[in-house]
PAKE-512405 format. One record per residue (C-alpha): residue in one letter; x negated, y negated, z negated. Coordinates in steps of 0.25 Angstrom, whole numbers, padded with zeros to 4 digits, always signed. Layout:
BEGIN
AXYZ ...
# end
This chain:
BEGIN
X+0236+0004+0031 X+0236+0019+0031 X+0248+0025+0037 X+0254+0026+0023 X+0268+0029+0019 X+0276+0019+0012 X+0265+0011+0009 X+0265-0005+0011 X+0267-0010+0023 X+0255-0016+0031 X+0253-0021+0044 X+0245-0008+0050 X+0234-0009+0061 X+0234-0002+0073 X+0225+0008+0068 X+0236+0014+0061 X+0244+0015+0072 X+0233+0023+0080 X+0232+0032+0068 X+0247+0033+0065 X+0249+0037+0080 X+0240+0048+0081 X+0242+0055+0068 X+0257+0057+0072 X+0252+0061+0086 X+0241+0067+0083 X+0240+0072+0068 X+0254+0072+0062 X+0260+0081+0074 X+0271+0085+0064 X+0281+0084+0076 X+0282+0097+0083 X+0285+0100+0097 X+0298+0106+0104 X+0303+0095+0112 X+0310+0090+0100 X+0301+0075+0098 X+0310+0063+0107 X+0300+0053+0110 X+0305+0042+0100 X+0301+0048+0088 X+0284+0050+0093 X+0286+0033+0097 X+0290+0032+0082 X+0280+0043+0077 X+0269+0037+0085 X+0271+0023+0082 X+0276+0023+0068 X+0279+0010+0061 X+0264+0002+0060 X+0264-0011+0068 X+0249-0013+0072 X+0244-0026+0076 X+0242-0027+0090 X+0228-0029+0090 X+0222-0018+0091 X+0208-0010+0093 X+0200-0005+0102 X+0199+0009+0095 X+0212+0010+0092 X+0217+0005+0105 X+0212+0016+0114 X+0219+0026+0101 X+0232+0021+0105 X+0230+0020+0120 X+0226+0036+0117 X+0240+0038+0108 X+0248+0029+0120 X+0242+0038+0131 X+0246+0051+0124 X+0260+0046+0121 X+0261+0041+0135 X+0256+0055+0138 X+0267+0062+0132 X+0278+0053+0137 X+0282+0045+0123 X+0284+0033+0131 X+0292+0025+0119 X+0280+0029+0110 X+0270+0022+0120 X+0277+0010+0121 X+0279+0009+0106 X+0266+0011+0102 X+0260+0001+0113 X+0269-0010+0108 X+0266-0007+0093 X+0252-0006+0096 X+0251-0020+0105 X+0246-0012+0116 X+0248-0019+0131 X+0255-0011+0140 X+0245-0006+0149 X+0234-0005+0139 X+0234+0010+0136 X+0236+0013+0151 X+0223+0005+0153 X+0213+0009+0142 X+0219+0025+0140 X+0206+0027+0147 X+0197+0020+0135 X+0204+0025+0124 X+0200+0040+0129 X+0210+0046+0120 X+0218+0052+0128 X+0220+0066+0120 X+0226+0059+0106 X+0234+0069+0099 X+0230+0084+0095 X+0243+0089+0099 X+0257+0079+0098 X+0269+0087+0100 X+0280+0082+0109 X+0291+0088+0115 X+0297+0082+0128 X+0313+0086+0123 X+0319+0080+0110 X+0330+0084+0103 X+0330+0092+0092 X+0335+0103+0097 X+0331+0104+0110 X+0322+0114+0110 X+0330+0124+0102 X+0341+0121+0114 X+0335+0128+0122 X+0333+0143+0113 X+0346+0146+0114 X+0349+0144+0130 X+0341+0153+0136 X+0336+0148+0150 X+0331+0136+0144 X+0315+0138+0145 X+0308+0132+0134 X+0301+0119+0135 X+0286+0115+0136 X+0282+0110+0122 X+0268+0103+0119 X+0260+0111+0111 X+0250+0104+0100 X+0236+0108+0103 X+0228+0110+0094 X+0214+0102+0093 X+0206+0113+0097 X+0198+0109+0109 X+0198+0106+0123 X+0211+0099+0129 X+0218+0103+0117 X+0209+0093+0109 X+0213+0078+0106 X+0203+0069+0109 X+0194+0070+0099 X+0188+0057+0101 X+0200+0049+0097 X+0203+0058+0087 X+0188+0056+0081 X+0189+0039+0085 X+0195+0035+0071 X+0182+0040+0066 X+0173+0028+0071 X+0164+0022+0062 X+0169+0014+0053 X+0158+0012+0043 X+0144+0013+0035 X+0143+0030+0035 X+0133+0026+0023 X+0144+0020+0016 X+0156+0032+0018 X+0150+0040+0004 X+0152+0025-0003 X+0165+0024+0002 X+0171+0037-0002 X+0164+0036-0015 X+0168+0023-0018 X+0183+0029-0016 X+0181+0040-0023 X+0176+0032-0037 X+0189+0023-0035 X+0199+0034-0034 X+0191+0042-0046 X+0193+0028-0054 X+0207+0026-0052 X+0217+0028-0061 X+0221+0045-0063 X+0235+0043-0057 X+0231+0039-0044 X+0217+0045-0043 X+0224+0060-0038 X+0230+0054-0026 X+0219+0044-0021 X+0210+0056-0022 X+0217+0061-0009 X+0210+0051-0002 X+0197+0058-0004 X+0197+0070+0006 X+0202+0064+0016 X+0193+0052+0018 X+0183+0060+0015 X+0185+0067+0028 X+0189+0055+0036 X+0175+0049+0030 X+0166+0062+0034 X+0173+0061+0047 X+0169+0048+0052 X+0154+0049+0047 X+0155+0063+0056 X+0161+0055+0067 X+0152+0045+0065 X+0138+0055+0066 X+0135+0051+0052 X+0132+0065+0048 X+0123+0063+0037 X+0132+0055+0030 X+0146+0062+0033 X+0136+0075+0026 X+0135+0066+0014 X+0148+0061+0013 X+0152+0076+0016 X+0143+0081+0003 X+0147+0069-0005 X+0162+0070-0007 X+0166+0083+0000 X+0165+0090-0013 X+0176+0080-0019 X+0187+0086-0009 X+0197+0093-0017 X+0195+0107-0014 X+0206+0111-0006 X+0201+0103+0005 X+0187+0113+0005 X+0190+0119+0019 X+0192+0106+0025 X+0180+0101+0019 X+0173+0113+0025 X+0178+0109+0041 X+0174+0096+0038 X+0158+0098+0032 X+0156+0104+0047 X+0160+0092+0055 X+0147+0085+0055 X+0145+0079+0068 X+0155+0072+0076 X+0154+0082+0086 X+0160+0093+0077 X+0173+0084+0076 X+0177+0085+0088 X+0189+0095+0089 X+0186+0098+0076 X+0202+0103+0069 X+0198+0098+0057 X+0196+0084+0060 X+0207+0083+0071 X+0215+0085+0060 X+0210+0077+0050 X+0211+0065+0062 X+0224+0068+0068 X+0232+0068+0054 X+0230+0057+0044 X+0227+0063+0028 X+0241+0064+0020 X+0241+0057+0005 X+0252+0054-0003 X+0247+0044-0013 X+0255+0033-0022 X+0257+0019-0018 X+0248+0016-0032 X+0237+0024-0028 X+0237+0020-0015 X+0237+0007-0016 X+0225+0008-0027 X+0218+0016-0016 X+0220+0005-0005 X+0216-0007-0016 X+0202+0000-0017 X+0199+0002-0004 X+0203-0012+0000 X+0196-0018-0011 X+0185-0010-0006 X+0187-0014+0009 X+0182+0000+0011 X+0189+0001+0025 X+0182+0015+0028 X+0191+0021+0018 X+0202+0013+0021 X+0203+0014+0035 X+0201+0032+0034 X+0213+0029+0025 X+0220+0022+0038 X+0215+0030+0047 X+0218+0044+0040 X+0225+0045+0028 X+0240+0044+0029 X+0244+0039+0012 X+0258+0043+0011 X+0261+0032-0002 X+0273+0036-0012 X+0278+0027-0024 X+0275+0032-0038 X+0267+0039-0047 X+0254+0045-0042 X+0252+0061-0040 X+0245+0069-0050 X+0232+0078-0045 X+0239+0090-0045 X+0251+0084-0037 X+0243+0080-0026 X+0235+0093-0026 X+0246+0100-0025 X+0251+0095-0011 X+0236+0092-0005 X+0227+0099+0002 X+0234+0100+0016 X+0225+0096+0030 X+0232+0084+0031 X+0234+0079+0015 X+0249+0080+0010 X+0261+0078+0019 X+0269+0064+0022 X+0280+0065+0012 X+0290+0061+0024 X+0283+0074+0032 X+0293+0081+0020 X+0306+0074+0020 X+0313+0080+0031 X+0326+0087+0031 X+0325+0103+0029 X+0337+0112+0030 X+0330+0123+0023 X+0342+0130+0019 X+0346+0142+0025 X+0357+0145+0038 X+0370+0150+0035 X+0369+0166+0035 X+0379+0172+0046 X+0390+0180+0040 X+0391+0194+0042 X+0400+0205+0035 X+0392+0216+0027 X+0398+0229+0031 X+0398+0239+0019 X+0389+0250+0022 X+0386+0264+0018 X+0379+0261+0005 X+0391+0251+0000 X+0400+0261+0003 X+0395+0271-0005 X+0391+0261-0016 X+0407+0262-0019 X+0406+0275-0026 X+0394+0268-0036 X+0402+0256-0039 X+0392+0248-0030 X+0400+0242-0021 X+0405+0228-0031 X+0388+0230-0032 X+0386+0227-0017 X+0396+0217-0014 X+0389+0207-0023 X+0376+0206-0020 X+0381+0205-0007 X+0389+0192-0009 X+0375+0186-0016 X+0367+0190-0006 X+0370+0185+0006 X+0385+0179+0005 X+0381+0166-0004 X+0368+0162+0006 X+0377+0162+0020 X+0391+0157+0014 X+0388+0144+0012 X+0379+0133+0021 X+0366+0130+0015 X+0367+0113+0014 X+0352+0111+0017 X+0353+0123+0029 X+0351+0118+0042 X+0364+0120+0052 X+0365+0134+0058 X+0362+0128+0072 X+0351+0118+0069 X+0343+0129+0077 X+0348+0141+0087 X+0346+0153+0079 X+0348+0166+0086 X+0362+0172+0085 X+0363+0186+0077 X+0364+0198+0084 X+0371+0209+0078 X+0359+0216+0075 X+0355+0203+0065 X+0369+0205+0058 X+0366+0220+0055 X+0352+0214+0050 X+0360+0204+0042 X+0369+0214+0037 X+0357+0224+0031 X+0350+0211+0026 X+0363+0207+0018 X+0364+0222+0013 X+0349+0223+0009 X+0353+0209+0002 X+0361+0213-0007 X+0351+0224-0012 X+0342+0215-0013 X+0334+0215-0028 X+0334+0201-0035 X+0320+0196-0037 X+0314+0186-0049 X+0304+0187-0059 X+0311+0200-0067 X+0313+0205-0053 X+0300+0204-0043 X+0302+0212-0030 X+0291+0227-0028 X+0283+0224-0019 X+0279+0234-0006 X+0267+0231+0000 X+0260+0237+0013 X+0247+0237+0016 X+0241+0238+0029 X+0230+0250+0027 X+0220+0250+0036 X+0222+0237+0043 X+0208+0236+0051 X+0217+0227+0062 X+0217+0217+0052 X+0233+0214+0045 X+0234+0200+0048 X+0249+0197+0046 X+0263+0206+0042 X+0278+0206+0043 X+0288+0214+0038 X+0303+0213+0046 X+0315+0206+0035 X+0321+0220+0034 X+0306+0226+0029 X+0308+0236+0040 X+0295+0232+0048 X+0281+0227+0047 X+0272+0220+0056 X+0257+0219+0055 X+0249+0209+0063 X+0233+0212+0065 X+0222+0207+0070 X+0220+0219+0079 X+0230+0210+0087 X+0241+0220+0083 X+0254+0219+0078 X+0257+0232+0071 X+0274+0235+0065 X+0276+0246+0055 X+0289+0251+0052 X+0292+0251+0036 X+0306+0260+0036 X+0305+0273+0041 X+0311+0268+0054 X+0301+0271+0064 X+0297+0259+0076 X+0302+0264+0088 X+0302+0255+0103 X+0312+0254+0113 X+0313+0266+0125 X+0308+0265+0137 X+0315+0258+0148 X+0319+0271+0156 X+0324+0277+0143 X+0331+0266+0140 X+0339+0266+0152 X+0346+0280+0146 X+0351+0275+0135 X+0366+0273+0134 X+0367+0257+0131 X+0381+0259+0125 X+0378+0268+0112 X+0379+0263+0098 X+0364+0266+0095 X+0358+0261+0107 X+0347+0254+0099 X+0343+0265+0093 X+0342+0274+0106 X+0333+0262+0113 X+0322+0264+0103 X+0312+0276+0106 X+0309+0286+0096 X+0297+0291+0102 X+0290+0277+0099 X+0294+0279+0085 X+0282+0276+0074 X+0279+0269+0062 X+0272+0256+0068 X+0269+0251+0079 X+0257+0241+0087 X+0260+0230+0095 X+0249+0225+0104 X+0249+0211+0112 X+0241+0201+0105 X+0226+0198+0108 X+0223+0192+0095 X+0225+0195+0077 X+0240+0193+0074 X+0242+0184+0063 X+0256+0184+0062 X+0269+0193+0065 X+0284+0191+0060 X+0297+0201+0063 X+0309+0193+0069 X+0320+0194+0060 X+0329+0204+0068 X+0315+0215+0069 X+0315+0214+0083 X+0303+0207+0086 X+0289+0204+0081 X+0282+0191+0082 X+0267+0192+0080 X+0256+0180+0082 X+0241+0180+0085 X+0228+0174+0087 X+0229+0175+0101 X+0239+0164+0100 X+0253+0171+0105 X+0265+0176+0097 X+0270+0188+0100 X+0285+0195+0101 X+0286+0208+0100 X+0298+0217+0100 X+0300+0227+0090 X+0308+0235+0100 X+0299+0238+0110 X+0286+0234+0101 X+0280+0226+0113 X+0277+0211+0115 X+0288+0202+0119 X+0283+0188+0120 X+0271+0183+0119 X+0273+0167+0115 X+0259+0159+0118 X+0261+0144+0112 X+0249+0144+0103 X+0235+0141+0109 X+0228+0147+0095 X+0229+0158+0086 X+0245+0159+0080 X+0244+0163+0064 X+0259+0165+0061 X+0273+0165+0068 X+0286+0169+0061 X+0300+0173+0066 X+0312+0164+0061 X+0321+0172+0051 X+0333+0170+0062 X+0323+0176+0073 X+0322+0170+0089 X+0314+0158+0082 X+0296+0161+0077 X+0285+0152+0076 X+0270+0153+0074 X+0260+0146+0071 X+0244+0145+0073 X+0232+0141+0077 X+0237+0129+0083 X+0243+0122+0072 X+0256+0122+0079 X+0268+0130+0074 X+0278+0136+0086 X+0292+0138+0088 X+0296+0149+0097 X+0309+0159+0100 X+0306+0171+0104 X+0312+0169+0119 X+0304+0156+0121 X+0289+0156+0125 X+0286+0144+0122 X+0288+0137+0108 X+0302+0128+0104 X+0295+0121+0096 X+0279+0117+0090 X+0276+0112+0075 X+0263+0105+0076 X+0258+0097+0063 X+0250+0108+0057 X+0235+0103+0058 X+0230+0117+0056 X+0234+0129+0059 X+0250+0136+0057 X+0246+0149+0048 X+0259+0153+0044 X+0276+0149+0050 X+0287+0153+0042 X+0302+0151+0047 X+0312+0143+0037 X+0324+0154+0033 X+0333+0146+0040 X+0325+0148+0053 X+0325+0129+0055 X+0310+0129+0050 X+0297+0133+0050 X+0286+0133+0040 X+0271+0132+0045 X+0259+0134+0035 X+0245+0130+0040 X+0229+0130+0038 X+0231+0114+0036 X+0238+0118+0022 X+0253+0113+0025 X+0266+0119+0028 X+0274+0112+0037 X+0289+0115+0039 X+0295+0113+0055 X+0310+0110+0058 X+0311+0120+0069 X+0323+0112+0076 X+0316+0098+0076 X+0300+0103+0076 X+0297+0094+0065 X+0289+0095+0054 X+0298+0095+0042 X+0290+0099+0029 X+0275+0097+0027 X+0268+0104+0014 X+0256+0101+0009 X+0249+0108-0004 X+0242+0122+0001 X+0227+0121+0002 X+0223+0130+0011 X+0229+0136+0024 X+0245+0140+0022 X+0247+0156+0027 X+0260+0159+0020 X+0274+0154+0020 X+0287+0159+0015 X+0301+0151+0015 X+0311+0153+0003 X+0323+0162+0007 X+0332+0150+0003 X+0323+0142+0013 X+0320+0129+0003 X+0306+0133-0002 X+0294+0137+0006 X+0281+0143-0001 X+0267+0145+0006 X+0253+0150+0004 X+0241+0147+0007 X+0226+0150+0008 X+0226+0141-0008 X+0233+0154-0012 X+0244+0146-0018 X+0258+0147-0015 X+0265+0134-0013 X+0280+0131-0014 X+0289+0121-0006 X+0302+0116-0006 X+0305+0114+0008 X+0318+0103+0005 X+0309+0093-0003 X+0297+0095+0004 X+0288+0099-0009 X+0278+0110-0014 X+0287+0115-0027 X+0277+0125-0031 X+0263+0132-0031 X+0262+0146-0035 X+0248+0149-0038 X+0242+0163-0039 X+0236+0169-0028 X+0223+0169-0026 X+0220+0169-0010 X+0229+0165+0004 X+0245+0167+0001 X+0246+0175+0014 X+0260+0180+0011 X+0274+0172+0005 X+0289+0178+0004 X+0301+0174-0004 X+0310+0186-0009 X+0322+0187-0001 X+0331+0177-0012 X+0319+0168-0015 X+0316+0172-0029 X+0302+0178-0027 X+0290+0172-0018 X+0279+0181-0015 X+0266+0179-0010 X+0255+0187-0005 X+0240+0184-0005 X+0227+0187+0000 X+0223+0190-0014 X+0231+0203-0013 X+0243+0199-0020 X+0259+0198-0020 X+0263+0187-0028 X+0278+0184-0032 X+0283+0171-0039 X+0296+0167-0045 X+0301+0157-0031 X+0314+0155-0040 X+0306+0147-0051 X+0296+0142-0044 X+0307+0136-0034 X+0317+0133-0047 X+0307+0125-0056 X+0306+0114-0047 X+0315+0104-0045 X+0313+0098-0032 X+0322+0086-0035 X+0313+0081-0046 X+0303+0081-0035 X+0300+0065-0031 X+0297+0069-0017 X+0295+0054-0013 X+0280+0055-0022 X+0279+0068-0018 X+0275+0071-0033 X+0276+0087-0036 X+0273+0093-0049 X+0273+0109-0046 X+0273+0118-0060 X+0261+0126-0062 X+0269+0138-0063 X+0264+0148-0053 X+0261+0159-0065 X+0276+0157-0069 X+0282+0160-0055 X+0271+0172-0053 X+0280+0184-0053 X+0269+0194-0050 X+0256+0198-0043 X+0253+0210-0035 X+0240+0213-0030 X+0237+0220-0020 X+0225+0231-0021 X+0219+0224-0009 X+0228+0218+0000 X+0231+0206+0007 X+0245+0201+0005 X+0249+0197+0019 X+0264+0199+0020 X+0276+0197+0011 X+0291+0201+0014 X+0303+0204+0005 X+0313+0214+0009 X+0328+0211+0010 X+0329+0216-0004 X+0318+0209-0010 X+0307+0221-0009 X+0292+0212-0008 X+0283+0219+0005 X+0270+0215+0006 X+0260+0217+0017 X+0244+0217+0019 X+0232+0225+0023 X+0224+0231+0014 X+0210+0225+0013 X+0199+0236+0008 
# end
């Protein structure tokens, strides 16, 4: 039997076992490092509940002596044990024929830590002698000793039958599920894409390259188009010597094709092929295919559209059902003073005015605990310094200036263009008071601009520093330089484009990534380069400061998401899962979780405490570059290169709406600062804004049957449209709302 959830019990064959064991080894790698994984729960992940016969293959012997040699390798002594015995394995049998099987290098990147504990990394943040621990970082299947061994990840591709008879095979399929009933004919169609690739594969593997080009011609046309770019990788391999190392096909190998499909329909699928005995087909399905089987009415075409077209097929529905506290932390209480301007407000009658917005504003949202909020302490936040409470304070004070947005009420929008921009713009950011902006360029530069006429000045020389009474009031502001002062300034270190910068929250410090594989922390004191954190091997494409600060992550090349503090140089913890690569990581408001968007067209969401992967969504059909949280932190909404806008309600787990519009890559997402507006900016020019409230109050995510996985989104994207603005010929790569609800965008202009 496949590995099918909730399907009928059968006895399982030790095939599965091998298949089962290295797709959570190998494929699946949805745990992340940190130190936080105990042994017991890999021996339960590993082995799984199928009881194979003990009689067991040649082939799939030396497979399992090559999983127990890489367990053993990585201490998981219980997991060996458990898996010999479930397997029927003698006790010295993988010790003797390890050197047969010649898989010694299963695995492209298992995570484990050494420590376990949830918390036992974080332990260590807040004392500061602690040194960090080792982790073991994921590598990539790139080449070289980095590399599984490509053999055994190649093995399951052995022949298995006539190559002449693989175009009669996947016809005879196709001409059953096109006679089937209309109810169940959407879902079995899933079937086609994958097996088509597993069958074009194997005649590759096989050096039938006249016939895979047959097959290739035949049926590659019937893909649905959202799968043309894969299509495209895959019509180069074809010789057996262009899959090795190849990502493509390490992907498609190491992590079994997601389908959610009906008991009816499945059970009408596997009748055929039994009936049939077309074991080629059958056995791809084993081999491959993960059918994750639910109970009632089949899903429409547009249902399943709508959650297709991800690498890997849709997610597990258990991959979703984990507990999120998305709510937000419990806001510290601190007394507004009354300042000049409420004072003299007395003399218009505006002083009744400013104490009621002020009540609205801020008082109702840090009152009362938020019941799905996680506690205060679930991580160590760093504590407020006194300059955060005079921040707090202007915030609350802007607050209650703040304009109301809605669809009588859409927010002006001030957009700056970079002019000139031979270096090449290649990311933005603006600090949460608007009083900064940052440009990253492919010159390797970081460039900061001042947008107030406050000028950037650095810190004194040590000499002169040493005259300067430490005592007096306005000692900050005698540290700082005035002969230094000017409009921007240039911040040289990296060796490579930068492709990502983000302020912390406190405008003390810059962090900016690059393609020569660093992040970079630099003060904006002394406007030099602090740290330099080296944990990716690859180009890094995005990194992001929490909303409390200490804590960023980033994300590239590598596939693999970090964790950092800014005093640690090495990461706390490592989300590996992705199977392409990280393009964008947002922070979760309340600071517990982070968002990750990749070129394998899903989002996944990381408990930051536990290093697991809590939320999987599937949907976009191409690459995601754009992610932006809900100020209320329930809903998440994305863009992609498919130019759609997709919307998530991260409690449930489900896409709750599409807004459709733009016409090219949604590079740039932001909620206004009360969640009423969603804009988005593209690379076809334009600032969109929609109405979040209705898109977000028409659904009622209750009705949702989450067990079926059933979603009917409204086609209402023209209702929730707001308004366009376009650009004369610029780029939207930025979006940020100021404290009282003014839109910025930022791009360079493109002659």
């Amino acid at each position: 039997m496949a590995a099918v959830q909730d399907g009928p019990t059968e006895p399982e064959s030790a095939k599965e076992i091998k298949t089962e064991t290295l797709n959570d080894a190998t494929g699946n790698h949805t745990a992340a490092v940190g130190g936080v994984l105990s042994t017991s729960p890999v021996a339960t992940t590993s082995v799984g509940t199928p009881k194979p016969s003990p009689l067991v293959g040649t082939d799939d012997q030396q497979t399992l002596l090559a999983v127990l040699q890489f367990l053993r390798k990585n201490k998981l002594i219980e997991s060996v044990d458990t898996l010999r015995r479930e397997a029927g394995l003698a006790e010295d049998a993988d010790d003797s024929q390890t050197a047969e099987g010649g898989a010694t290098g299963v695995g492209a990147g298992v995570n484990l830590g050494a420590e376990s504990g949830d918390a036992s990394l974080f332990s260590r943040v807040s004392g500061a002698t602690a040194a960090p621990s080792t982790t073991i970082a994921p590598a990539p299947p790139k080449g070289g000793e980095d590399q599984p061994d490509v053999n055994v990840v190649l093995s399951a591709y052995s022949q298995q039958g006539d190559p002449a008879l693989y175009q009669v095979y996947y016809s005879g399929l196709k001409n059953f599920i096109e006679s089937v009933l209309d109810c169940h004919r959407a879902e079995l169609s899933q079937v086609f894409y994958p097996l088509f690739v597993h069958m074009y594969l194997e005649l590759v593997y096989n050096n039938h390259e006249n016939e895979a080009k047959a097959f290739f011609e035949k049926f590659s046309g019937d893909q649905e188009c959202y799968y043309q770019d894969d299509l495209r990788v895959l019509s180069g391999l074809t010789k057996k010597e262009h899959m090795k190392g190849n990502e493509t096909l390490l992907d498609f190998r190491t992590s079994k094709f997601v389908l959610r499909i009906s008991r009816d329909s499945y059970q009408l699928l596997k009748r055929h092929l039994q009936e049939r005995q077309n074991n080629q087909i059958w056995n791809i399905i084993q081999e491959h295919l993960y059918i994750d089987i639910f109970d009632g009415m089949p899903r429409s075409k547009s249902q399943i559209d709508s959650m297709s077209g991800s690498l890997a097929g849709e997610a597990k529905r258990e991959a979703n059902k984990a507990k999120v506290f998305y709510g937000l932390l419990k806001e510290p209480e601190i007394e507004v003073p009354l300042d000049d301007e409420d004072e003299e407000g007395e003399n218009e009658e505006g002083k009744p005015k400013k104490k009621k917005p002020k009540k609205d504003s801020m008082g109702s949202k840090s009152k009362k605990q938020d019941p799905n909020a996680p506690q205060q302490n679930r991580i160590p936040l760093p504590e407020l310094k006194d300059s955060d409470k005079l921040d707090k304070i202007m915030n609350m004070k802007e607050a209650t200036k703040r304009i109301r947005l809605g669809p009588d009420a859409l927010p002006s929008i001030c957009f700056y263009s970079f002019l000139n921009a031979y270096q090449g713009l290649t990311a933005v950011d603006f600090t949460d008071d608007s009083s900064l902006i940052a440009g990253g360029f492919a010159d390797s530069t970081v460039r900061v601009w001042s947008v107030t006429p406050k000028k950037l000045r650095g810190v004194k020389s040590a000499a002169d520093l040493s005259l300067i009474d430490k005592e007096s009031d306005d000692v900050l502001e005698r540290i700082m330089d005035e002969k230094t002062a000017s409009e921007s300034k240039i911040l040289y270190g990296h060796s490579g484009p930068v492709y990502g910068i983000s302020f912390s929250p406190d405008r003390n410090y810059l962090l900016s990534c690059s393609e020569d594989g660093t992040v970079r922390l630099w003060s904006l004191q002394t406007f030099t380069c602090l740290v330099g954190y080296k944990g990716h091997n690859y180009p890094v494409w995005d990194t992001q400061f929490s909303p409390y600060g200490y804590y960023f992550v980033s994300g590239g090349h590598d596939r693999v998401a970090r964790l950092w503090a800014t005093d640690h140089y090495q990461p706390l913890r490592m989300f590996a899962g992705h199977l392409a690569d990280i393009t964008c990581t947002r922070f979760h408001p309340n600071s517990n979780y982070v968002a990750t968007g990749s070129a394998d067209r899903t989002i996944r969401l990381w408990d930051i405490l536990t290093g697991n992967c809590v939320r999987i969504f599937t949907g976009h059909k191409g690459p995601i570059h754009s992610l932006a949280f809900s100020p209320n932190g329930k809903f998440l909404a994305s863009g992609a290169t498919d130019g759609r806008v997709l919307l998530w309600d991260i409690g449930h787990g489900l896409m709750i709406g599409e807004l459709k519009g733009h016409t090219d890559t949604v590079y740039a997402l932001k909620f206004s600062r009360d969640g009423e507006i969603l804009a988005s900016g593209s690379m076809d020019n334009t600032v969109r804004l929609w109405d979040s409230v209705k898109a977000f109050d028409d659904i009622e995510t209750d009705d949702f049957t989450t067990a079926t996985g059933h979603i009917h989104l409204p086609e209402n994207s023209q209702e929730l449209l707001l308004g366009t603005y376009m650009t004369k010929s610029t780029p939207v790569i930025h979006l940020h709302f100021t404290r009282r609800n003014l839109l910025l965008a930022a791009g360079a202009y493109n002659p």
